[in-house]
C-alpha positions in Angstrom: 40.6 -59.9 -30.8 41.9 -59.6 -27.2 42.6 -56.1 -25.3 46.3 -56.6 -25.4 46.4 -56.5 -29.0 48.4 -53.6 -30.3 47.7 -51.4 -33.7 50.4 -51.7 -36.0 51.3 -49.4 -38.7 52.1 -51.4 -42.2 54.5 -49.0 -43.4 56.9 -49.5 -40.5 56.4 -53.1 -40.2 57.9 -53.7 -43.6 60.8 -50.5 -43.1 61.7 -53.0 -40.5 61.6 -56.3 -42.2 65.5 -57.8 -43.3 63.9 -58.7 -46.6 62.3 -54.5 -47.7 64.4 -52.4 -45.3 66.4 -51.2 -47.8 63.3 -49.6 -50.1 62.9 -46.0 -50.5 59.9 -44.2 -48.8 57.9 -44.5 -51.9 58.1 -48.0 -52.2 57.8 -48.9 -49.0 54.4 -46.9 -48.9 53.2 -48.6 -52.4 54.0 -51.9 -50.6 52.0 -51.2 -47.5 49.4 -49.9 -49.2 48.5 -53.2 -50.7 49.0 -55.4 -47.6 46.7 -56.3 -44.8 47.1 -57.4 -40.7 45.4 -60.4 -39.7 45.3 -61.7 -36.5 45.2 -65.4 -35.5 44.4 -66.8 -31.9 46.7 -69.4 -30.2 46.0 -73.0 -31.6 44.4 -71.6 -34.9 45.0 -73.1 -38.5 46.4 -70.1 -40.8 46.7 -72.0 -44.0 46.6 -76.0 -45.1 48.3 -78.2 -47.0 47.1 -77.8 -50.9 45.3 -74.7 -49.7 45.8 -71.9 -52.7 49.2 -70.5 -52.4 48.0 -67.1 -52.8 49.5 -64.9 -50.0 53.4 -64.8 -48.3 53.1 -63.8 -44.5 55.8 -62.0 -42.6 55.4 -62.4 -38.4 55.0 -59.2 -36.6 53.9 -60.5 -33.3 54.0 -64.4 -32.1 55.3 -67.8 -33.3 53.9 -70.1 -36.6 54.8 -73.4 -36.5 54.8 -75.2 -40.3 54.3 -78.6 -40.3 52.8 -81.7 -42.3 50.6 -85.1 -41.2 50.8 -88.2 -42.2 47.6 -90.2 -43.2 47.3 -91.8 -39.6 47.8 -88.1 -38.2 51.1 -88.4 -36.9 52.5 -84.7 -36.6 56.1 -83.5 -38.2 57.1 -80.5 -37.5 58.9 -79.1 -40.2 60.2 -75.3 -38.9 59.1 -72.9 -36.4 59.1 -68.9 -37.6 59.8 -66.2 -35.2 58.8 -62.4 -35.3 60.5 -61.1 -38.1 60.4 -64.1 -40.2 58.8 -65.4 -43.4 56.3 -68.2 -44.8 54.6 -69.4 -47.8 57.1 -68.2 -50.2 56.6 -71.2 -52.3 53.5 -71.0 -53.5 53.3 -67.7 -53.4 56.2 -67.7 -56.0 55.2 -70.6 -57.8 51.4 -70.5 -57.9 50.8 -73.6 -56.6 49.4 -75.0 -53.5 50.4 -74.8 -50.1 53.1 -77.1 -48.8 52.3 -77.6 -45.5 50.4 -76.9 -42.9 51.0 -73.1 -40.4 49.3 -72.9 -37.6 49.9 -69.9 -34.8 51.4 -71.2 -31.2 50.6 -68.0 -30.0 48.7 -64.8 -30.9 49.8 -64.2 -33.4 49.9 -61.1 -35.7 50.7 -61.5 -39.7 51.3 -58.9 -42.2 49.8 -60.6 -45.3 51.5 -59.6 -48.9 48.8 -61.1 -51.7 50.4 -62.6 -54.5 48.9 -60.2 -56.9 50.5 -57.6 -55.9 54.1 -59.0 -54.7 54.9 -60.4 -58.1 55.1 -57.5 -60.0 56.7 -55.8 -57.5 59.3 -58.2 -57.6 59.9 -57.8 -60.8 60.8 -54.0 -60.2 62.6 -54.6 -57.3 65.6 -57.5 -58.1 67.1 -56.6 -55.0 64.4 -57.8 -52.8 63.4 -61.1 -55.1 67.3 -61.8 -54.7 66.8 -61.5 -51.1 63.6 -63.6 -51.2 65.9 -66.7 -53.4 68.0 -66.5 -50.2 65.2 -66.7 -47.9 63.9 -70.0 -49.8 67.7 -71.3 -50.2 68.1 -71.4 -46.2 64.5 -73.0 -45.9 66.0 -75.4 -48.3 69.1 -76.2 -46.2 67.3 -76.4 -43.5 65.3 -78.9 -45.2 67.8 -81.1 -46.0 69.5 -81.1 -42.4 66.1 -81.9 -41.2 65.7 -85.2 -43.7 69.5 -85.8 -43.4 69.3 -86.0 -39.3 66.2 -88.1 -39.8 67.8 -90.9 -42.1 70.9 -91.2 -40.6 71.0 -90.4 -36.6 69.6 -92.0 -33.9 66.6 -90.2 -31.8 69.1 -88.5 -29.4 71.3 -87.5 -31.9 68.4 -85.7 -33.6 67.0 -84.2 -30.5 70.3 -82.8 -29.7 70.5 -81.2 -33.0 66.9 -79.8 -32.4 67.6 -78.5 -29.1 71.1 -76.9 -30.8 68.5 -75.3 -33.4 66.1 -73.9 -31.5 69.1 -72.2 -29.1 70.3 -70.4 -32.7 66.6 -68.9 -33.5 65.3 -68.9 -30.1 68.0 -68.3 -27.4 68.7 -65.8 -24.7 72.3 -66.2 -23.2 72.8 -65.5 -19.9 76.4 -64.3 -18.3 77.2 -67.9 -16.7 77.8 -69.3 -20.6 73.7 -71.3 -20.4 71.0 -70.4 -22.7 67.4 -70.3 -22.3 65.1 -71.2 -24.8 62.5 -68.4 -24.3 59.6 -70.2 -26.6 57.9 -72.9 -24.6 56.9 -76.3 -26.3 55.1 -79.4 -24.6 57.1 -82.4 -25.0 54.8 -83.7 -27.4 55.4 -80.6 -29.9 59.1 -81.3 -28.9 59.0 -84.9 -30.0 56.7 -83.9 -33.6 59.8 -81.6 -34.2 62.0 -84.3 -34.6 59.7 -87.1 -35.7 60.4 -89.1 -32.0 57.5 -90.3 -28.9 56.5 -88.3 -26.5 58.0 -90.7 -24.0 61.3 -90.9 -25.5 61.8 -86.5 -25.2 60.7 -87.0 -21.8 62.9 -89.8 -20.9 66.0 -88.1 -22.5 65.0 -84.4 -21.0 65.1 -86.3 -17.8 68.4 -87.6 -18.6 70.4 -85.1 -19.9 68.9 -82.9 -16.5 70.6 -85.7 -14.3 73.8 -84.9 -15.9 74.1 -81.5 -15.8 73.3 -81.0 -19.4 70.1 -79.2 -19.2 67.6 -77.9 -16.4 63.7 -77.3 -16.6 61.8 -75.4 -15.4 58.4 -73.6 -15.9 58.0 -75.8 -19.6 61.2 -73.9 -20.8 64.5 -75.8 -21.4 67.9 -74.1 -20.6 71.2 -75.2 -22.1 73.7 -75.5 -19.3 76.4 -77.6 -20.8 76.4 -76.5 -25.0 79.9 -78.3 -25.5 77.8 -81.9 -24.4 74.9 -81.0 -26.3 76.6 -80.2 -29.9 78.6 -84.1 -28.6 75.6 -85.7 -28.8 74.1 -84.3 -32.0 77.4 -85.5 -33.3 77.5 -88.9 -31.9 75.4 -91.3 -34.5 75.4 -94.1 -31.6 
């Protein structure tokens, strides 16, 4: 643990989620009672593929990145979750093993809800399991989108699309119209996210800076010209 680690209280974690905000008092207490914290350093590997699919996680504090290997290690990166968001639904729900790989790209702070326990509180609760089906429908989507843009569009079409993606979970709009995209990726964690070489996300960064369409600086990317960007996620050439 490092100093600048803050105490968080279960209860109000989960009164704040999207997915259990809605629960009365008691509930929300019964809830918390049966989950746990646990913190991961920067770099560390929070679950594997095939590992027991025992646990959901909900981030409280830093960024997961889920992602899967190929046999010759070649890295996709399959979503990135933000504060507030969810993993490991799917085996959680489904009892089976893990998916994918999460690993934490920062401290990172979890609040862990064990199988066990979630279930039958699902059951009492269709509300939140309804909530939870639309959770795994957008991961779904997003899924598709992901194998879609990967099939059919060239690497700059796909990047574009990334960039466009990353600006909806991850982007801070400033008065002039740009956006910055306050989570800060190397280029090779750039490329793994849309299955493309290192040297071709640096060789288009560096081209879409020359025209205007981006600017860099400090390892963060800023959108200065959206309208280009969303043109080039459309253009299949």
């Amino acid at each position: 643990m490092t100093a600048s680690r803050i105490a968080f209280d279960k209860e109000l974690v989960l009164a704040g989620h999207f997915l259990l905000k809605h629960l009365q008092r008691d509930d929300l207490r019964r809830l918390a009672n049966g989950a746990r914290l646990a913190y991961h350093p920067k770099n560390a590997l929070i679950f594997q593929k095939g590992d027991p699919g025992s646990s959901m996680m909900a981030v409280v504090r830093g960024r997961v990145k889920i992602c899967s290997h190929s046999l010759d290690g070649k890295e996709l990166v399959l979503s990135i979750v933000n504060r507030g968001g969810l993993f490991g639904e799917i085996a959680l729900l489904d009892g089976e093993p893990r998916t994918a790989d999460a690993v934490a790209l920062e401290e990172t702070d979890l609040l862990v809800l064990d199988r066990s326990q979630l279930l039958p509180f699902l059951t009492a609760q269709p509300e939140v399991a309804l909530r939870l089906l639309v959770v795994l429908c957008k991961r779904l989507r997003q899924t598709s989108e992901h194998l879609e843009d990967t099939l059919f569009l060239e690497a700059s079409s796909r990047f574009a699309r990334a960039l466009q993606r990353l600006a909806d979970a991850f982007g801070r709009p400033a008065a002039d119209g740009s956006v910055l995209l306050d989570i800060k990726l190397s280029q090779q964690q750039l490329g793994c996210l849309v299955g493309v070489s290192r040297e071709s996300v640096n060789k288009l960064l560096n081209e879409w800076q020359r025209n205007g369409i981006i600017a860099l600086s400090g390892g963060r990317i800023t959108i200065l010209d959206g309208e280009a960007l969303v043109a080039l996620g459309d253009s299949c050439a």
